[in-house]
MMTF fields as JSON, N, C-alpha, C and O atoms, coordinates in Angstrom:
{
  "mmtfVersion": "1.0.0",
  "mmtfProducer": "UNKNOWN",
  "numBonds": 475,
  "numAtoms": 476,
  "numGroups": 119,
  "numChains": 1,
  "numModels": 1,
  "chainsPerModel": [1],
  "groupsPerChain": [119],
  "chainIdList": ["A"],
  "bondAtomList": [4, 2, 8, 6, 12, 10, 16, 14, 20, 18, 24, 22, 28, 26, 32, 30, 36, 34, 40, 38, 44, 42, 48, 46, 52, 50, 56, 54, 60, 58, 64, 62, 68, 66, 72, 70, 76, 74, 80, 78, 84, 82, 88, 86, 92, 90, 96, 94, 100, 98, 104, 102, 108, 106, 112, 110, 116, 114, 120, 118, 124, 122, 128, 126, 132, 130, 136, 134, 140, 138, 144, 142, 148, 146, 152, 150, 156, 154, 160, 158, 164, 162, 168, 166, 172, 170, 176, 174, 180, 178, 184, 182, 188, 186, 192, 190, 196, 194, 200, 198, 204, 202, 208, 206, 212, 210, 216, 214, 220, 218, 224, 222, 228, 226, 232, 230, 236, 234, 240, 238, 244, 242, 248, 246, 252, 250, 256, 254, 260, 258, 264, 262, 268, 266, 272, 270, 276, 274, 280, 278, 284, 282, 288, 286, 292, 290, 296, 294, 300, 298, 304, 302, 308, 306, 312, 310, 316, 314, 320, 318, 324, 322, 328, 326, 332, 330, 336, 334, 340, 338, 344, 342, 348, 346, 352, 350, 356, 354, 360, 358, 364, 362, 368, 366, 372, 370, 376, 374, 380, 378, 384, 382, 388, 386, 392, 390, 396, 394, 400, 398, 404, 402, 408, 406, 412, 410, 416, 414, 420, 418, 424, 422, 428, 426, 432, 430, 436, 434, 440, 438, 444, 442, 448, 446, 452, 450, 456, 454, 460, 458, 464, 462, 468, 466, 472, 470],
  "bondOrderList": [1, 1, 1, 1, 1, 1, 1, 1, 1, 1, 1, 1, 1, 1, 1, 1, 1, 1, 1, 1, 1, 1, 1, 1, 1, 1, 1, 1, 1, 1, 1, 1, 1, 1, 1, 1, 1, 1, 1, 1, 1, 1, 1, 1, 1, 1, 1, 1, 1, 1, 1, 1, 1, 1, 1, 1, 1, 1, 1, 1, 1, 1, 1, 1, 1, 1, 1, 1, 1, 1, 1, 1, 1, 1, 1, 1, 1, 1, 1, 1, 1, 1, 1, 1, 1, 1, 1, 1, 1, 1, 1, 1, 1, 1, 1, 1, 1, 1, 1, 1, 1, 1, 1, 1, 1, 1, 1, 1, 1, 1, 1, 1, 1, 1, 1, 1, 1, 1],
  "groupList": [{"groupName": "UNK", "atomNameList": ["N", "CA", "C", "O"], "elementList": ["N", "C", "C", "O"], "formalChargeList": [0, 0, 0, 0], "bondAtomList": [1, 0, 2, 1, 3, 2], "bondOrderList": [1, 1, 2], "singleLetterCode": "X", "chemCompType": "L-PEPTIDE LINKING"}],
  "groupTypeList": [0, 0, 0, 0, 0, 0, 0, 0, 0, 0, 0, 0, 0, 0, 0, 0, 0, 0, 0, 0, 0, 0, 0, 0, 0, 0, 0, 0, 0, 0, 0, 0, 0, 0, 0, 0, 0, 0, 0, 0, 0, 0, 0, 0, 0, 0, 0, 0, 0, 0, 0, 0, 0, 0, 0, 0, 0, 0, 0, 0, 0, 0, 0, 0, 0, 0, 0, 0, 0, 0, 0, 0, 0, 0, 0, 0, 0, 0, 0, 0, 0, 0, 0, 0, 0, 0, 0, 0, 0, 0, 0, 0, 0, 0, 0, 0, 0, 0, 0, 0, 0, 0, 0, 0, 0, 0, 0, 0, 0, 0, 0, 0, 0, 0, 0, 0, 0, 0, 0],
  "groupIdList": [1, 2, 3, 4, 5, 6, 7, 8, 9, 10, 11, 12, 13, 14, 15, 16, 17, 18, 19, 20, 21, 22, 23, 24, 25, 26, 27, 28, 29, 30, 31, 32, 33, 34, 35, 36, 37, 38, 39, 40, 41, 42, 43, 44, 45, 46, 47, 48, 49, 50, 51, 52, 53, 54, 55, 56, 57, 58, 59, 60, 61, 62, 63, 64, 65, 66, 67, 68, 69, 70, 71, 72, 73, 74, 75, 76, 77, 78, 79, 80, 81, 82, 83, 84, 85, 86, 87, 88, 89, 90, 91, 92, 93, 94, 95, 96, 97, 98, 99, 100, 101, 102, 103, 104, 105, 106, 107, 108, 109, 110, 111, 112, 113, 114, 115, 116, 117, 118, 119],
  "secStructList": [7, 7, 7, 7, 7, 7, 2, 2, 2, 2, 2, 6, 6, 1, 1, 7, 3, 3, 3, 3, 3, 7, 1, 1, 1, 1, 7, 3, 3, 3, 3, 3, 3, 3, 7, 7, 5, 7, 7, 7, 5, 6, 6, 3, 3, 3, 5, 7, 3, 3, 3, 3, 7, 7, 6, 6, 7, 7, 7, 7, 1, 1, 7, 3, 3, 3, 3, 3, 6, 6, 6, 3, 3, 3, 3, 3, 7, 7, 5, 7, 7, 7, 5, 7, 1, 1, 7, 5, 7, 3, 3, 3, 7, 7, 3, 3, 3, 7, 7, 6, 6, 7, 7, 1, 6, 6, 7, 7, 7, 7, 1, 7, 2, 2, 2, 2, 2, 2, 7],
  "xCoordList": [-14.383, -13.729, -12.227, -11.911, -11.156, -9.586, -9.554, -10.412, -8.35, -8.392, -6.511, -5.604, -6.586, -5.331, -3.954, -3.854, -3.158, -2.152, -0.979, -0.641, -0.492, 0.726, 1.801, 1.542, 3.044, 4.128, 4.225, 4.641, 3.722, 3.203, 2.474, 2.68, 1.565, 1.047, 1.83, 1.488, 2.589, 3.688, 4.433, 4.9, 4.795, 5.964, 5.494, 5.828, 4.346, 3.559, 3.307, 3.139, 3.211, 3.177, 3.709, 3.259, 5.46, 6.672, 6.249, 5.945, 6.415, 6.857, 5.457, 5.142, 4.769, 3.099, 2.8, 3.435, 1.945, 1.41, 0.269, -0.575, 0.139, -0.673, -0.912, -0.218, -2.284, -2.645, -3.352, -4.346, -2.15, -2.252, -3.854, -4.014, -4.706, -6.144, -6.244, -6.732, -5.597, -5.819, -7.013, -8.047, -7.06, -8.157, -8.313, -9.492, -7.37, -7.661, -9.063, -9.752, -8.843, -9.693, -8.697, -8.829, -8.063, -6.76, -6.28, -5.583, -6.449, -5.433, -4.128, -3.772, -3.389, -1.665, -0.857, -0.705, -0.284, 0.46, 1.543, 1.985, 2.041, 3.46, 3.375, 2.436, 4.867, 4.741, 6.123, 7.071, 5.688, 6.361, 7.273, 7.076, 8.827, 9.473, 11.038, 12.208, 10.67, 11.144, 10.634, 10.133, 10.74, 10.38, 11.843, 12.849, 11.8, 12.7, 12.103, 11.205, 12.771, 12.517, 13.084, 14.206, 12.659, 13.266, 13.345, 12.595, 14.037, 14.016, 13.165, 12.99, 12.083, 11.488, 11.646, 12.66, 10.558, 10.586, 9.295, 8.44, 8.996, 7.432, 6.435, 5.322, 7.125, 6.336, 6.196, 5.571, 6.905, 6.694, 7.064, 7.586, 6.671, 6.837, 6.935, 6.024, 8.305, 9.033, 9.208, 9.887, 8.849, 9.277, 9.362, 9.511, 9.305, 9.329, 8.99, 9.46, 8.555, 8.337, 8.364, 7.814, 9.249, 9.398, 8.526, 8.11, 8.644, 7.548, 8.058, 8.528, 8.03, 8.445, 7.092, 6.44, 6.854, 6.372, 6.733, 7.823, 5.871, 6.445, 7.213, 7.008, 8.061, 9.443, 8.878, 9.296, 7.881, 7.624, 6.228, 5.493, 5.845, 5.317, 5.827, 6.722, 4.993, 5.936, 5.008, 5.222, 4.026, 3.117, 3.996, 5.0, 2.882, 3.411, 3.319, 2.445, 3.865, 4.004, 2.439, 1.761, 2.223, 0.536, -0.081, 0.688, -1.352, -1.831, -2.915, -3.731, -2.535, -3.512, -4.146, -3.679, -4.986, -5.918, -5.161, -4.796, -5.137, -4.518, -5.275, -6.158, -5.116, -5.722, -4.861, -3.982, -5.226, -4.321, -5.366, -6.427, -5.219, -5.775, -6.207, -7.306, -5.373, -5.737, -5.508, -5.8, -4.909, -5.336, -6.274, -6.245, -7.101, -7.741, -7.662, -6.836, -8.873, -8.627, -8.144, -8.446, -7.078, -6.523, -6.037, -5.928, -5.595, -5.117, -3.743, -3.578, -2.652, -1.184, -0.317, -0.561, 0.478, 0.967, 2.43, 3.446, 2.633, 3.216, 5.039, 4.837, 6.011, 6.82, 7.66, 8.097, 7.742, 8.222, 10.13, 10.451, 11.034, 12.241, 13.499, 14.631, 13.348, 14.146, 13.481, 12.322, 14.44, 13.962, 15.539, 16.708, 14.941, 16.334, 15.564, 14.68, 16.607, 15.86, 15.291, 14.82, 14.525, 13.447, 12.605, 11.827, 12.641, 11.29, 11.37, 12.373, 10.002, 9.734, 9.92, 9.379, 10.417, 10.541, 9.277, 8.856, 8.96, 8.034, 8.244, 8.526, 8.027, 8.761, 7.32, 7.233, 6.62, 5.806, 6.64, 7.113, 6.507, 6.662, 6.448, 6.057, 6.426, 5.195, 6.099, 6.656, 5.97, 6.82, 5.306, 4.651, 4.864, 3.807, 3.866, 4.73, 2.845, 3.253, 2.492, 1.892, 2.625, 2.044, 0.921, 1.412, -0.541, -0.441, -0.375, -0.903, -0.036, 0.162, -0.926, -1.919, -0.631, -0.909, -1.266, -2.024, -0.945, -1.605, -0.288, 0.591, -0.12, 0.575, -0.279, -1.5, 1.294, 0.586, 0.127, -0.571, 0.085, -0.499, -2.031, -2.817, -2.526, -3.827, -4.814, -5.886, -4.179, -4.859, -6.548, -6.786, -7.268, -8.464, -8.572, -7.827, -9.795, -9.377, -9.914, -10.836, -9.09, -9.772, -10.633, -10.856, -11.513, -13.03, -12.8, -13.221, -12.195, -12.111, -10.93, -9.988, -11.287, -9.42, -8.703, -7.515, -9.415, -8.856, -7.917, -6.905, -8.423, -7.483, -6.454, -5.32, -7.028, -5.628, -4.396, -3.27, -4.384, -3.184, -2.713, -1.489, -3.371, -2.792, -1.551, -0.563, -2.102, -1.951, -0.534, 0.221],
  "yCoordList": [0.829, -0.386, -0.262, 0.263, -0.699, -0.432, -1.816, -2.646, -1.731, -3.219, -3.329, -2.499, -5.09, -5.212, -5.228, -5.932, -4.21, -3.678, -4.893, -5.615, -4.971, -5.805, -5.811, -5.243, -6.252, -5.969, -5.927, -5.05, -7.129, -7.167, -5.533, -4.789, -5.529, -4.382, -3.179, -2.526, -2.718, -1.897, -1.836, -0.85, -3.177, -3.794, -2.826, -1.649, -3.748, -3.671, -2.08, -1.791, -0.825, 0.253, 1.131, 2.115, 0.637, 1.505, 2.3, 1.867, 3.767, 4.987, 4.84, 4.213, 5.241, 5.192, 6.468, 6.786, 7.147, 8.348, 7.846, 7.101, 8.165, 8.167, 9.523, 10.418, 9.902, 10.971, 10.953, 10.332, 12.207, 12.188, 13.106, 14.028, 12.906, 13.715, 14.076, 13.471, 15.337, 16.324, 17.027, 16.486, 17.925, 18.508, 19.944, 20.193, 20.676, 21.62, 20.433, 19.476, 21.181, 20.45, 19.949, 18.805, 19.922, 19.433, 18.523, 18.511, 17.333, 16.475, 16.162, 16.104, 15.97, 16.255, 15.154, 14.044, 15.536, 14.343, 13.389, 14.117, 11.945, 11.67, 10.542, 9.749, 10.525, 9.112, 8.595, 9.182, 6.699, 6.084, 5.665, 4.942, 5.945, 6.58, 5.285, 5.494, 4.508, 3.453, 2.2, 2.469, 1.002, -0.132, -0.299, 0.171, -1.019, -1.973, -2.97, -2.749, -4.279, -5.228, -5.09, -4.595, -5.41, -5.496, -6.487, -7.289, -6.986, -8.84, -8.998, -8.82, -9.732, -10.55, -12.16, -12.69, -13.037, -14.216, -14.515, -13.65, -15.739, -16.831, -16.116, -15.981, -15.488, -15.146, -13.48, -13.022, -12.769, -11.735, -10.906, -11.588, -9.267, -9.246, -7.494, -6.671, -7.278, -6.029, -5.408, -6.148, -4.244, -3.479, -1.895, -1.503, -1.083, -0.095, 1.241, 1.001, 1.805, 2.62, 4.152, 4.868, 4.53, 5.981, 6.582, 6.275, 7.759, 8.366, 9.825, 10.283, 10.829, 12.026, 13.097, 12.833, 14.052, 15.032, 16.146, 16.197, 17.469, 18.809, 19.159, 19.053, 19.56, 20.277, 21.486, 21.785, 22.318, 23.744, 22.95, 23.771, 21.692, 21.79, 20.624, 19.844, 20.565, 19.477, 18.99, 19.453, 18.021, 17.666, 16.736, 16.027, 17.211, 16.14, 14.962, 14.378, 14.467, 13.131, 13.051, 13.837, 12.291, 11.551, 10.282, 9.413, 10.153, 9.088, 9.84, 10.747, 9.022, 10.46, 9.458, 8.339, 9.472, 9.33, 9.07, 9.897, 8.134, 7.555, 7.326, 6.482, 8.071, 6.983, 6.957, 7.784, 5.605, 5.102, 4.79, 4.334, 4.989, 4.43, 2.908, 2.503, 2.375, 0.763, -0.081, -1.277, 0.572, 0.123, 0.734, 0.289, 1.558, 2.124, 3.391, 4.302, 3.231, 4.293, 3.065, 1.881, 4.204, 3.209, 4.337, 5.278, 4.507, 5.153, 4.812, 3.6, 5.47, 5.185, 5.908, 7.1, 5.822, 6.49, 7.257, 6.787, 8.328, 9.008, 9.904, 11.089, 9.626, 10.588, 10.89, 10.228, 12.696, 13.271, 13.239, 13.613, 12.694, 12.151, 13.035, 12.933, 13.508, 13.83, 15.212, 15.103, 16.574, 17.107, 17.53, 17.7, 17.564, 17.913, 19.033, 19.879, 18.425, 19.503, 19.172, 19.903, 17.604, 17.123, 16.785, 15.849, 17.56, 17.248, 16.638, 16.241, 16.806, 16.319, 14.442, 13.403, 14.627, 12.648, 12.674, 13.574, 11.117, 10.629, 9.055, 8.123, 9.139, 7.406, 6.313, 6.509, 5.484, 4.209, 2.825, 2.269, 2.568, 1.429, 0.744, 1.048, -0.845, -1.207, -2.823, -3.507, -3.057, -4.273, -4.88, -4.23, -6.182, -6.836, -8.072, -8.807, -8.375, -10.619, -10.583, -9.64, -12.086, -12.614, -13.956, -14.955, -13.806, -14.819, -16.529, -16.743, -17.742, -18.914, -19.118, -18.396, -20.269, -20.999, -19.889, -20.241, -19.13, -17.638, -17.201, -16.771, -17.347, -16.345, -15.27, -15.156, -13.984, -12.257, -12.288, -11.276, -12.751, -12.973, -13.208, -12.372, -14.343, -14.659, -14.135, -14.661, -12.898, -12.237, -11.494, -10.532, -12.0, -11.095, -10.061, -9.507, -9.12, -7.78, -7.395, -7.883, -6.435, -5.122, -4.758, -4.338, -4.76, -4.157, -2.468, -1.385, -2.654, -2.033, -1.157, -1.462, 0.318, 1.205, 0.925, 0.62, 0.997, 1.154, -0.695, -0.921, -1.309, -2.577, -2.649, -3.122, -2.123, -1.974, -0.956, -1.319, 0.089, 0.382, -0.893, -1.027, -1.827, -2.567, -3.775, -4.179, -4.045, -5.319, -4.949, -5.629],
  "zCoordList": [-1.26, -0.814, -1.059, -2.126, -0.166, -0.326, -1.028, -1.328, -1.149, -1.609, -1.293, -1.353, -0.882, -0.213, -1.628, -2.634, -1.126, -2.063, -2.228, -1.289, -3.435, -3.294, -4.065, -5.125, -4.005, -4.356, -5.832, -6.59, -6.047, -8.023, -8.599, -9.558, -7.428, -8.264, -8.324, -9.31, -7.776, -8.091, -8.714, -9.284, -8.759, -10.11, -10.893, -11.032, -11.581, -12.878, -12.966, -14.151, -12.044, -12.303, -11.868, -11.282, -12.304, -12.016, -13.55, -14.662, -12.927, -14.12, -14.439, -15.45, -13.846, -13.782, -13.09, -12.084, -13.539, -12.756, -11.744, -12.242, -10.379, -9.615, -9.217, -9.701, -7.963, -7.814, -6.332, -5.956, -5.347, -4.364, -4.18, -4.98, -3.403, -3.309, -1.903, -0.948, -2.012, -0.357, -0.161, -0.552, 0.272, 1.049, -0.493, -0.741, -1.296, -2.584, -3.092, -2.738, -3.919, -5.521, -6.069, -5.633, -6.506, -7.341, -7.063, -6.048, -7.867, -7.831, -7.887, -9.064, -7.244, -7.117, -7.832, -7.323, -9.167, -9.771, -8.687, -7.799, -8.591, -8.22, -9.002, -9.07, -9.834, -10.236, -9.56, -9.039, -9.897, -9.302, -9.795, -10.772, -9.311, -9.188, -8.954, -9.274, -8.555, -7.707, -6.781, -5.689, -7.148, -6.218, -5.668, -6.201, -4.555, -3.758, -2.88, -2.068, -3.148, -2.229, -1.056, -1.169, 0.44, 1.59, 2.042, 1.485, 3.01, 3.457, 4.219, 5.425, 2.551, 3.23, 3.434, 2.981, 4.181, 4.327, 4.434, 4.242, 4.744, 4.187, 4.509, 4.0, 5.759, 6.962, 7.344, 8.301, 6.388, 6.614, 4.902, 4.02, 4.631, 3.687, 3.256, 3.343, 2.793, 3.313, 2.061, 1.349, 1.416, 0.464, 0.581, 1.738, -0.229, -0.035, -2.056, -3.169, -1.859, -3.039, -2.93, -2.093, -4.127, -4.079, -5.531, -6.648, -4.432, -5.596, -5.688, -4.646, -7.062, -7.218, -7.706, -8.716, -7.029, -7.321, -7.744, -8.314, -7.585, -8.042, -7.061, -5.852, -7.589, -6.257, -5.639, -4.52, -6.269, -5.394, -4.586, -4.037, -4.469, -3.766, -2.741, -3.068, -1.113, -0.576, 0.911, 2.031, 0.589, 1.416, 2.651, 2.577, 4.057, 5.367, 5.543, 4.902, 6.131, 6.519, 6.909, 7.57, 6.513, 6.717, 6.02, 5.608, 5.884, 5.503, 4.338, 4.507, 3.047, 2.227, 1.284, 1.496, 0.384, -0.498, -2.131, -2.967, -2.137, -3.996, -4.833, -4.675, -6.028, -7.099, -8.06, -8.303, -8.829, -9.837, -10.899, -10.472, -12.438, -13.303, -13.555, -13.934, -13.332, -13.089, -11.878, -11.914, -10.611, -9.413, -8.691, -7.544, -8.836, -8.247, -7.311, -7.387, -6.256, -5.114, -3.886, -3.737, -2.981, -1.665, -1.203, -1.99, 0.321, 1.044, 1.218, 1.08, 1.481, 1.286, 2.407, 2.218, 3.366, 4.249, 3.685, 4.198, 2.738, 2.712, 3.335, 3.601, 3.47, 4.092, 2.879, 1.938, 3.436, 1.948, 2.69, 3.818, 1.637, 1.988, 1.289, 1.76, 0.663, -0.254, -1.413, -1.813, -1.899, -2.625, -3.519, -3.17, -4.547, -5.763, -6.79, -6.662, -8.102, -9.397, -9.76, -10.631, -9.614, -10.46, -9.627, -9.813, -8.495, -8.182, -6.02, -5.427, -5.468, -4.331, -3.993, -4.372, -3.573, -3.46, -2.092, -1.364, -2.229, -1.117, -0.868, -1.621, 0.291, -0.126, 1.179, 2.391, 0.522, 1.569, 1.218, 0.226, 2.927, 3.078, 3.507, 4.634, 3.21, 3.992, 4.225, 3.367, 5.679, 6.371, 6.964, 7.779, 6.446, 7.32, 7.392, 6.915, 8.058, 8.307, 7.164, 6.649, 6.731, 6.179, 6.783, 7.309, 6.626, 7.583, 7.5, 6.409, 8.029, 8.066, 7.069, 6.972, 6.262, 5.103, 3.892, 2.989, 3.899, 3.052, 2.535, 3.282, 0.885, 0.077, 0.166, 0.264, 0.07, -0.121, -1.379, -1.434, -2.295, -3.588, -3.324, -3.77, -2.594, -2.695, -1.492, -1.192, -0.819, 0.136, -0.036, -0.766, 0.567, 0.431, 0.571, 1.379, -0.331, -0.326, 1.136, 1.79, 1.402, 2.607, 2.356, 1.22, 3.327, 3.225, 4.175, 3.767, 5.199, 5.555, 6.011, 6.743, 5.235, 5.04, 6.275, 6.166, 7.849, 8.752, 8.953, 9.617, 8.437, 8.291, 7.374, 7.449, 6.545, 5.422, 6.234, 5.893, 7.11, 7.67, 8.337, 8.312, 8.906, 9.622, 9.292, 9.907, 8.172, 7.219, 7.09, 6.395]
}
């Protein structure tokens, strides 16, 4: 089950290790790295998060497989943005409505991953 992602929960796990899960065996460290708010309004709801990995390695732009210790498993759309000495940058972001009479706070979860890209 995905479950619908939100701005709080990122807050709450800036400088948090998450773990990208490709197609190896291996789980791929990135932690997070950076929040930013984007303009949002009632009606819509705009942020963005960076994330740093290993610099010798440097995955594609895609849609890949997360897990987090206390948010769980969710799927996350990925673009790798930036590389330095500390490492691979990756950066999601995510611009969506919000819908009428509905805070993004009290959203029901996604049942289904292919809705959660949408959202």
């Amino acid at each position: 089950m995905s479950i619908y992602l939100t701005k709080e929960m990122f807050e709450q796990n800036l400088n948090t290790r998450f773990w990208l899960l490709d197609e190896s065996s291996q789980p791929y460290a990135l932690d997070l790295v950076e929040f930013a708010n984007g303009h949002s309004t009632p009606r819509q709801e705009q942020f963005s998060l960076r994330f740093r990995g290993d610099r010798d390695q440097i995955f594609p732009q895609r849609i890949y497989p997360i897990k987090h210790d206390s948010m769980g498993d969710f799927d996350l759309f990925l673009v790798p943005i930036a590389r330095d000495e500390t490492g691979t940058f990756y950066e999601a972001v995510f611009n969506r409505m919000i819908p009428a009479g509905k805070d993004h706070a009290q959203q029901d979860p996604v049942q289904d991953p292919a809705q959660a890209q949408v959202r």
